[in-house]
C-alpha positions as CSV (number, residue, x, y, z in Angstrom):
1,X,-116.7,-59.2,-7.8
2,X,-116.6,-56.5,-10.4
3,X,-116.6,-57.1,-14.1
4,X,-113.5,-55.6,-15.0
5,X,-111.4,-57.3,-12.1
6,X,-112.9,-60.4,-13.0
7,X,-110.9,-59.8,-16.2
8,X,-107.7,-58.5,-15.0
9,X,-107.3,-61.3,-12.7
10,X,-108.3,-64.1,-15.1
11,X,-106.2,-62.3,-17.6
12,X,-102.8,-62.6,-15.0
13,X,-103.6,-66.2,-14.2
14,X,-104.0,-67.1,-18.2
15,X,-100.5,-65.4,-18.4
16,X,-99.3,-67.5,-16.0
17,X,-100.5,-70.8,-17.3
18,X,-99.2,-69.4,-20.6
19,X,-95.9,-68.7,-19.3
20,X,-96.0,-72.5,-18.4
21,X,-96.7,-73.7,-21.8
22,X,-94.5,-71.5,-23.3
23,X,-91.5,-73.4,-21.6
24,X,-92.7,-77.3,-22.4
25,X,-92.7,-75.7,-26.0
26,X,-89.6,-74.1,-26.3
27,X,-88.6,-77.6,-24.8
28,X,-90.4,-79.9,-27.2
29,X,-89.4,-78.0,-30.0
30,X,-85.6,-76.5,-29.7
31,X,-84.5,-78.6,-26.6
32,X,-83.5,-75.4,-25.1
33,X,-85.4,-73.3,-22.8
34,X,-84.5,-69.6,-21.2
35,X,-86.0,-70.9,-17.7
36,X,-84.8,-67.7,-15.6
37,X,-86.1,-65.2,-18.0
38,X,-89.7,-67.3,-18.1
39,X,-89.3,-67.5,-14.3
40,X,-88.6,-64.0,-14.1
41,X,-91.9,-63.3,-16.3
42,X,-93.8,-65.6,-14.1
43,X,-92.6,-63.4,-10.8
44,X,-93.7,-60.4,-12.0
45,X,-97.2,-61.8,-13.2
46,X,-97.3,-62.7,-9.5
47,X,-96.4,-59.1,-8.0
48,X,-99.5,-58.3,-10.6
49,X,-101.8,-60.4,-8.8
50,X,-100.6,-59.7,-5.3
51,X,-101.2,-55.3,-6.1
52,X,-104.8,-55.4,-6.6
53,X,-106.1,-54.1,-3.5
54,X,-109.9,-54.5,-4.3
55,X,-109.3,-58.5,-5.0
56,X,-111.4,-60.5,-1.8
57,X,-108.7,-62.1,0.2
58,X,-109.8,-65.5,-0.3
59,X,-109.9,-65.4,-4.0
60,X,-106.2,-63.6,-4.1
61,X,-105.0,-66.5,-2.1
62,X,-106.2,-68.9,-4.2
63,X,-105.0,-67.1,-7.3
64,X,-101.3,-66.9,-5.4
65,X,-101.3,-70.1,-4.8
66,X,-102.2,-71.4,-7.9
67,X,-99.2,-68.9,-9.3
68,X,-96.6,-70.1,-6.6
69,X,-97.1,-73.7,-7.8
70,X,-96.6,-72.7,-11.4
71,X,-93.7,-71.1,-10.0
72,X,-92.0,-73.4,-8.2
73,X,-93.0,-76.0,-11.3
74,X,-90.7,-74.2,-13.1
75,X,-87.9,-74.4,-10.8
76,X,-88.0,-78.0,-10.9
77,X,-88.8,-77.6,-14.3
78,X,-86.5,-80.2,-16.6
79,X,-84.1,-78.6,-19.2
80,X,-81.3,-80.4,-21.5
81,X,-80.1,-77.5,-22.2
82,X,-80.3,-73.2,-20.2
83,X,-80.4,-70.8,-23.1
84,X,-79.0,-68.0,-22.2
85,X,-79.7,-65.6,-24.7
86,X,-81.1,-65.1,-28.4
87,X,-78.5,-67.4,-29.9
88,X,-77.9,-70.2,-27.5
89,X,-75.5,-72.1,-29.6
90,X,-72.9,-69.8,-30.0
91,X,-70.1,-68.4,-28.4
92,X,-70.2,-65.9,-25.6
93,X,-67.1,-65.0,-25.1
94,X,-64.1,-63.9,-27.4
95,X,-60.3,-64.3,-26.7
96,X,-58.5,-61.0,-26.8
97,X,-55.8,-63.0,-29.3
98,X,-58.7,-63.5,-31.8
99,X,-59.3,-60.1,-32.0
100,X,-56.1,-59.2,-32.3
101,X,-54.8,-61.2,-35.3
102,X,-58.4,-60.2,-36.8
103,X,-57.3,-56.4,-36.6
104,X,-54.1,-57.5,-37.3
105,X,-55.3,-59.0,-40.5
106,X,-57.2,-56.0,-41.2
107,X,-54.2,-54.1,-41.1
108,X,-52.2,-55.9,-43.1
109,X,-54.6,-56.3,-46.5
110,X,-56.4,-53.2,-48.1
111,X,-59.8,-55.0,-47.0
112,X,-61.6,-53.0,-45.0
113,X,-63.6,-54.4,-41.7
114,X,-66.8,-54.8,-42.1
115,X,-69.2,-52.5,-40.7
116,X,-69.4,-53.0,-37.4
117,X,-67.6,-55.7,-37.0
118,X,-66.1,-54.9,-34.0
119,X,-68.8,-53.6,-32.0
120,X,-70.9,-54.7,-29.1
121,X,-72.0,-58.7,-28.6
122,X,-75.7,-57.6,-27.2
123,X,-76.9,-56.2,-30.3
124,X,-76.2,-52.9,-30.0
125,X,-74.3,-51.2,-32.5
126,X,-73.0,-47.8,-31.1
127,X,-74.2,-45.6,-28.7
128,X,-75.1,-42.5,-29.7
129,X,-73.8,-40.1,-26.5
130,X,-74.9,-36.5,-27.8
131,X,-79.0,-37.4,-27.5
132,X,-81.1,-35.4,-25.3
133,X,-81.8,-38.8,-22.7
134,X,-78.3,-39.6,-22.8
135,X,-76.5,-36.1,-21.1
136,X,-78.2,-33.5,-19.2
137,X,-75.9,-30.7,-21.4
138,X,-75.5,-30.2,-25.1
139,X,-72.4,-30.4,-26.6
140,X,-69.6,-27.7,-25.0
141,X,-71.3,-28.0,-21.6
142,X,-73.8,-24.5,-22.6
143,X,-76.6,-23.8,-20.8
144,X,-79.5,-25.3,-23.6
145,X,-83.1,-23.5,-23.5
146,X,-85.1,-25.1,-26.0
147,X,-88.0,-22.2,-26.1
148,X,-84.8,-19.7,-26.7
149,X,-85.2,-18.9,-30.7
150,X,-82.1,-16.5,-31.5
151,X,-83.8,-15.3,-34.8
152,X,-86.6,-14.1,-32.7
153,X,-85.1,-12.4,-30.1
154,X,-83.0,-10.0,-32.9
155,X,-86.1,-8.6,-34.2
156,X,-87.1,-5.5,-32.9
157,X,-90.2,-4.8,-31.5
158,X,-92.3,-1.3,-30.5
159,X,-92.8,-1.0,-26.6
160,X,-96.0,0.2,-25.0
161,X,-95.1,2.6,-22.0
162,X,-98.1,2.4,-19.7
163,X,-98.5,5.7,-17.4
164,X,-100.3,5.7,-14.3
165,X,-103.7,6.8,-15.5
166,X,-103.4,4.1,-18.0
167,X,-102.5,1.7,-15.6
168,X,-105.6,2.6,-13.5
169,X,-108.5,1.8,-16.0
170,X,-107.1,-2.2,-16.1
171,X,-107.5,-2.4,-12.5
């Protein structure tokens, strides 16, 4: 077997195992593990493994295997508590009625809400709809040519007329 597969392939299964230790960790030390997200991570190392085409068919059996049992360790996997995202502990959702009396409050003092304060529960702030990967049109739905330059295209510029007998020496 080659070198460099040698690598790849010892690399993937050291994820794997990694992926493994990563969960009695999280365990051991917060008492909370995100066991779909590590599953997930240990899937895809396994669609890895399973895509090289030049691995020998015995040896990518036995590295599958070895994966699969990781794998289905981890389904079976003990956990006192699923996190389910970066901060386990607190509250996913919101009532509508706490939000209400909070804007409600806002309203009724000069205080003003605090910078984003009322903004997305992932993490993300705002959106920000008028970038290039986020619409196909600029703003007012014109046609957008970004080699266009409008300073460039006012300046005049002297025209060479070719005639025929010119024409003939280029050819």
């Amino acid at each position: 077997m080659e070198p460099k597969l040698r690598a790849r392939l010892r690399d993937l299964l050291r994820r794997v195992e990694n992926i493994y230790k990563t969960a009695e960790i999280d365990r051991s030390k917060m008492g909370v593990v995100r066991i779909e997200m590590i599953m997930n991570r240990c899937l895809k190392q396994i669609e890895a493994i399973n895509d090289i085409a030049t691995l020998p068919s015995d040896i990518k059996r036995a590295a599958l295997e070895y994966s699969w049992r990781v794998y289905m360790d981890l389904q079976e996997f003990e956990v006192p508590h699923e996190r389910q995202d970066i901060d386990g502990h607190g509250k996913r959702e919101i009532s509508l009625e706490g939000v209400l009396r909070n804007i409600k409050s806002y309203e009724e003092t000069t205080k003003k809400a605090p910078r984003g304060g009322f903004s997305g529960g992932t993490g993300y702030r705002s959106v920000n709809w008028d970038s290039s990967y986020w619409m196909a049109a600029a703003k007012g739905f014109k046609e957008w040519n970004e080699y266009w330059n409008e300073e460039e295209a006012k300046k005049k510029r002297p025209v060479k007329v070719y005639t025929k007998k010119e024409l003939k020496k280029f050819q």
